[in-house]
C-alpha positions as CSV (number, residue, x, y, z in Angstrom):
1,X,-6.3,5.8,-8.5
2,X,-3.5,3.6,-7.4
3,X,-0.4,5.3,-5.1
4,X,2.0,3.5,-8.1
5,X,0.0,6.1,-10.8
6,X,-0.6,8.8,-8.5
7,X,3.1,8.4,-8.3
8,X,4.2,8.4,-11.8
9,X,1.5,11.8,-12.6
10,X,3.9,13.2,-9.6
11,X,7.1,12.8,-11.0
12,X,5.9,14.0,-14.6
13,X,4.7,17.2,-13.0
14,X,8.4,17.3,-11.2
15,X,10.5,16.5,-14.0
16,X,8.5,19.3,-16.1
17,X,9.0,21.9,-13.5
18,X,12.6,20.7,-12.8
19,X,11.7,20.0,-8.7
20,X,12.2,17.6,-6.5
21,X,10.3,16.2,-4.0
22,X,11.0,15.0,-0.4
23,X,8.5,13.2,2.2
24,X,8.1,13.4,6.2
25,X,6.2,10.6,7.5
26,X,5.4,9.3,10.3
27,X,2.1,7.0,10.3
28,X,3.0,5.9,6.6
29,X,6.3,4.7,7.6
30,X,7.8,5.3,4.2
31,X,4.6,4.3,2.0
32,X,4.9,7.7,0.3
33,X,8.9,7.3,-0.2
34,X,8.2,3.9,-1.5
35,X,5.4,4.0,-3.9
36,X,7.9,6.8,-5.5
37,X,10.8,5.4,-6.0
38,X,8.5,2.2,-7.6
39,X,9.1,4.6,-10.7
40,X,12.2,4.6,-12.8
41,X,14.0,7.6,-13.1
42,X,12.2,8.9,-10.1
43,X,16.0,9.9,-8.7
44,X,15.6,12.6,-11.1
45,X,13.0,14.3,-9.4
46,X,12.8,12.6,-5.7
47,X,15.5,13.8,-2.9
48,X,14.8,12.3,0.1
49,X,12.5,10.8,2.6
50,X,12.5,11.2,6.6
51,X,10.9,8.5,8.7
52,X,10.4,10.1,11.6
53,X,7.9,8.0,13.7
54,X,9.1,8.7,17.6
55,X,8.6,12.0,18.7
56,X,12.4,12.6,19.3
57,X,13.6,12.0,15.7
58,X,10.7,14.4,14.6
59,X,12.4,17.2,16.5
60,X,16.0,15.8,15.7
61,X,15.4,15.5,12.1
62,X,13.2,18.1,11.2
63,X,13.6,20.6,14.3
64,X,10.1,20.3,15.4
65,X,9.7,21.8,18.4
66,X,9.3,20.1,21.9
67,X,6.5,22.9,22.5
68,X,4.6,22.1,19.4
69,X,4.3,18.5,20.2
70,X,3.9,18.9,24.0
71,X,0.8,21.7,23.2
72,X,-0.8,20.2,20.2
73,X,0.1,16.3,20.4
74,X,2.2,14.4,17.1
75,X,-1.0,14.2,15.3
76,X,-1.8,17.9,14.4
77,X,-1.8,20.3,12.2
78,X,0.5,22.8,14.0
79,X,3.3,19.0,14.1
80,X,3.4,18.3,10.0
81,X,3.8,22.1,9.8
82,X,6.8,21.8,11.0
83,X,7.2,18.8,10.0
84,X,7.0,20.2,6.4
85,X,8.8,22.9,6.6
86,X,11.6,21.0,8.3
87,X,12.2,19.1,5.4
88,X,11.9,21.8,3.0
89,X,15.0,22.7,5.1
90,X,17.2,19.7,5.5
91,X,17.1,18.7,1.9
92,X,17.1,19.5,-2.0
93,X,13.7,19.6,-2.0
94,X,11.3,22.4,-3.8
95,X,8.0,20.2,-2.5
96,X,7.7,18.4,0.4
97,X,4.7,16.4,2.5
98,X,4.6,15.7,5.4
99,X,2.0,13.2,7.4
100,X,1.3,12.0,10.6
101,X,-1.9,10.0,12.0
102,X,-3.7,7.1,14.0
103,X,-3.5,4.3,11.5
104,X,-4.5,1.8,14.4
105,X,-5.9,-0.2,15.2
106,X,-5.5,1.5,19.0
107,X,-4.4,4.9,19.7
108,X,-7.6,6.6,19.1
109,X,-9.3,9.0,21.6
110,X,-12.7,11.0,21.5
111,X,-10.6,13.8,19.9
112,X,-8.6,12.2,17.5
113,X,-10.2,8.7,16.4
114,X,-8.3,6.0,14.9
115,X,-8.0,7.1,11.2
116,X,-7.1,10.7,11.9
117,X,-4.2,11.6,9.8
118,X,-2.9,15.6,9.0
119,X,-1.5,16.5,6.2
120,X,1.2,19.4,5.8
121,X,2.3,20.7,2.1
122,X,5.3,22.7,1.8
123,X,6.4,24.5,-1.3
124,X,10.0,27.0,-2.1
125,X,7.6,29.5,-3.1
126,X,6.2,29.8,0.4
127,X,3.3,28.4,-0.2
128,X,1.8,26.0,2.7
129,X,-1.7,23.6,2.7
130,X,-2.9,21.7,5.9
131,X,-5.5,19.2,5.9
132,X,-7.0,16.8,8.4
133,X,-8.6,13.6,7.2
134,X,-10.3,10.9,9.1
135,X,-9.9,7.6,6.8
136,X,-12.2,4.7,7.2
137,X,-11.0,1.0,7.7
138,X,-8.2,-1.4,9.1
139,X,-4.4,0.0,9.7
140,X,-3.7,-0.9,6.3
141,X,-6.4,1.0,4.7
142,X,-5.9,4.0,6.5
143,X,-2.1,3.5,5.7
144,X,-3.1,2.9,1.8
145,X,-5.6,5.7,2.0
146,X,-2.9,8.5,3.4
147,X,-0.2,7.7,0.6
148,X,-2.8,8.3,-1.9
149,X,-3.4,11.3,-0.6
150,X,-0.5,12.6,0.4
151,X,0.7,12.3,-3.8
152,X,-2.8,13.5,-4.6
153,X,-1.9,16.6,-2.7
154,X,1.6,17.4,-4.3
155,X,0.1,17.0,-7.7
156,X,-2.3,19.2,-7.1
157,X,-0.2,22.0,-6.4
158,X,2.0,21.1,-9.2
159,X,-1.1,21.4,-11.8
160,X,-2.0,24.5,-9.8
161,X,1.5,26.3,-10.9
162,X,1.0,25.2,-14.9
């Protein structure tokens, strides 16, 4: 399934449950903010997105903390946490995602290989998923790949809650 309709099942499930959205990326650079506001009307249910590639605006933006990062590295678990939560905090938002990864083509260690990206949902309610994918293929693919399932992952908790 495209991001566009992935998209468009996202802000149907938003608009019936009055909520809004809001995005924290960092590998995707926006891909997630964009492929949502491809959708008319999507100001109805879509607050805000926060590009936070550099480590510093991650903590400026979002208060993540120096400690998180320095212990755990920007792509981790513990990071879109926070990252998550962060914008749950500095926005309008009921749902947020948050992502950061190794898109590549460099970057990659034994560890963490290019195409390693976590995932961080974040809901009002309290509720909180984290996932770590490895995506195959070039820096776009991996790129395409994450958006996808970054909406993938907010629709399912929305259909969860019906």
């Amino acid at each position: 399934m495209t991001a566009i309709s992935l998209a468009r099942q996202v802000g149907q499930a938003l608009k019936a449950r009055q909520w809004r959205a809001v995005t924290a990326e960092s590998c995707t650079g926006g891909g997630v903010s964009a492929a949502i506001t491809e959708i008319a009307g999507s100001s109805g249910w879509f607050d805000c997105a926060f590009v936070t590639y550099s480590n510093e605006a991650k903590q400026d933006m979002l208060g993540v903390r120096a400690e998180t990062l320095t212990e755990y590295g920007a792509v981790s678990e513990p990071v879109v946490k926070e990252m998550a939560q962060g914008a749950l905090i500095h926005s309008r938002g009921q749902i947020s995602v948050a992502i950061s990864g190794i898109a590549g083509p460099d970057g990659g260690t034994p560890d963490k290989p290019v195409g390693t990206v976590c995932f961080a949902w974040a809901d009002t309610t309290g509720w909180l998923l984290l996932e770590t994918c490895c995506f195959r293929g070039d820096r776009q693919s991996v790129r395409e790949q994450a958006v996808a399932r970054a909406l993938q992952g907010i629709l399912d908790r929305l259909n969860q809650m019906q």
